[in-house]
N, C-alpha and C positions, 0 to 999 in steps of 0.2 A: 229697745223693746224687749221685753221677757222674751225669751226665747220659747217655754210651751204656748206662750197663746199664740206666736209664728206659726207654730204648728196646726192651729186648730184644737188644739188641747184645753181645758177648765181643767186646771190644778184644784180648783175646789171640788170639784165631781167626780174626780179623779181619785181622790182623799175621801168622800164620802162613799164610794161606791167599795175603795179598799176596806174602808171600817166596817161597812156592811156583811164585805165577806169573810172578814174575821172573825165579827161577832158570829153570824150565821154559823161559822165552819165548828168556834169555839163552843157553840151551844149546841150542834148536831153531836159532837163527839162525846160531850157531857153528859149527853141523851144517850147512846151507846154504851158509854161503860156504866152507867147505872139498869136499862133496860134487857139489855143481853149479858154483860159482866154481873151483874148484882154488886158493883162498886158501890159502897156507905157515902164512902167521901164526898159523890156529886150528886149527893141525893139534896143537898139545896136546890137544884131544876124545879122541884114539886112547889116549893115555898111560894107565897104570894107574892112578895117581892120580885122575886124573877119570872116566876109563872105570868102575870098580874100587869105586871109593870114593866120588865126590862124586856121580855120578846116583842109585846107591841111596839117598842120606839126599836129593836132593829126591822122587824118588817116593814115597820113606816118607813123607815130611812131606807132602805131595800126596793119595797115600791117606789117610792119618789123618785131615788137616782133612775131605777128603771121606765120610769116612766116622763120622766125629765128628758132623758138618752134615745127616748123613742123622735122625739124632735132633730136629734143630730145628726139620724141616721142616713144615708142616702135613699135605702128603699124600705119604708119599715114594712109593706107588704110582705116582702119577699123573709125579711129578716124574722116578720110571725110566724109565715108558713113555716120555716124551717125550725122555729121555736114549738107550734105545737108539732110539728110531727117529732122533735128531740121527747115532747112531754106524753106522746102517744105510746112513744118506744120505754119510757120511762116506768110507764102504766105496765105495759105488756110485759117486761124483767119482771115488777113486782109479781104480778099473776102468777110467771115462768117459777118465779122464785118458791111463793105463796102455795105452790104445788106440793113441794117436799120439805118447806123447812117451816110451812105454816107461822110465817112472818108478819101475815096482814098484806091486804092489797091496797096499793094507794090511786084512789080514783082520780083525788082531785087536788092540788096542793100548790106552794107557790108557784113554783115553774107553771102550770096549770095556769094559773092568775095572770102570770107575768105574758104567758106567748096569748090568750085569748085577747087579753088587754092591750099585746101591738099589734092585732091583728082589727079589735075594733077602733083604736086611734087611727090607723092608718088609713080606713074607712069612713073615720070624720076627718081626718086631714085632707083628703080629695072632697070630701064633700063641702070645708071650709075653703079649701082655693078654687070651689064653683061655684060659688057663694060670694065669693071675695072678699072675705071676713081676714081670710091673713095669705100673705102673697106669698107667690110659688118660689121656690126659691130656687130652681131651674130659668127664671125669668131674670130680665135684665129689669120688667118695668120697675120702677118706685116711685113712682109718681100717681100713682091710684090712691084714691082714697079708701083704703080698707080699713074693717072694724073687730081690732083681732078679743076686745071685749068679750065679742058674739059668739066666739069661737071657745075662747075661756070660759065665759056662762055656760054655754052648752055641754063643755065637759063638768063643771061642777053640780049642772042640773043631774045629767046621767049619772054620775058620782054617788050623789045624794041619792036619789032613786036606786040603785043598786046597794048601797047601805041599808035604807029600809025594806029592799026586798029579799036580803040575806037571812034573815031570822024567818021568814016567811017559808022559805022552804029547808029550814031544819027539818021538818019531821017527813020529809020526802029521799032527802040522803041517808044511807047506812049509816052507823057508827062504825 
């Protein structure tokens, strides 16, 4: 047998989640030396192509793993809490920072997205194994007939409803 999935490891998610953070890392630093440096050369960041098209498929790929990974977790409550208070603290540098070097302050952003979002899965995760839409996986039963459908729809409902409520409160957040 493969020896990572002995482990408990997804070589594929493992690979998607390293590409994400490449990309990610690749395109923050690109955004640096053109925004703070006045570097020409990565001034393709602005173009539609990259703008337009290549940030949304790493985010997407970025959310997914992360939200995919919120399933393997042992406790994703705990693993929220400790995500939004990283993204609280995160907030609060920028302010510290936005004091003296007049940087901009960053309210809300992916880490933002990423700890609220295991913080309400983990929230329909208990409320899916009281429901018994998908089974506990602390539990030996397998023999229940659960309907993890129920549990999938319900996130794609809230999914969708949260897409159309994003443009909605545009003109309530700063720019």
């Amino acid at each position: 047998m493969d020896q990572s999935r002995v482990k408990g490891r997804i070589p594929e998610l493992d690979f998607l989640r390293g590409l994400a953070l490449i990309l990610m890392m690749f395109h923050h630093t690109i955004a640096d030396l053109y925004d703070i440096y006045s570097r020409q050369f990565v001034a393709f960041q602005h173009s539609f192509w990259f703008y337009e098209l290549g940030r949304p498929i790493v985010l997407t790929v970025f959310l997914t793993v992360s939200g995919t990974s919120s399933r393997f977790s042992r406790n994703s409550m705990k693993r929220g809490i400790r995500m939004v208070l990283f993204s609280i603290a995160a907030t609060a540098l920028t302010i510290f920072v936005d004091g003296f070097a007049k940087t901009g302050i960053i309210y809300f952003n992916v880490i933002h997205v990423v700890a609220l979002s295991t913080v309400l899965y983990a929230l329909f995760e208990k409320l899916a194994i009281k429901k018994q839409w998908i089974p506990d996986r602390r539990s030996e039963d397998e023999n229940r007939d659960y309907k993890p459908h129920l549990f999938a729809g319900f996130l794609i409902v809230t999914g969708v409803f949260l897409v159309f409520l994003g443009p909605l409160t545009a003109p309530l957040i700063p720019d």
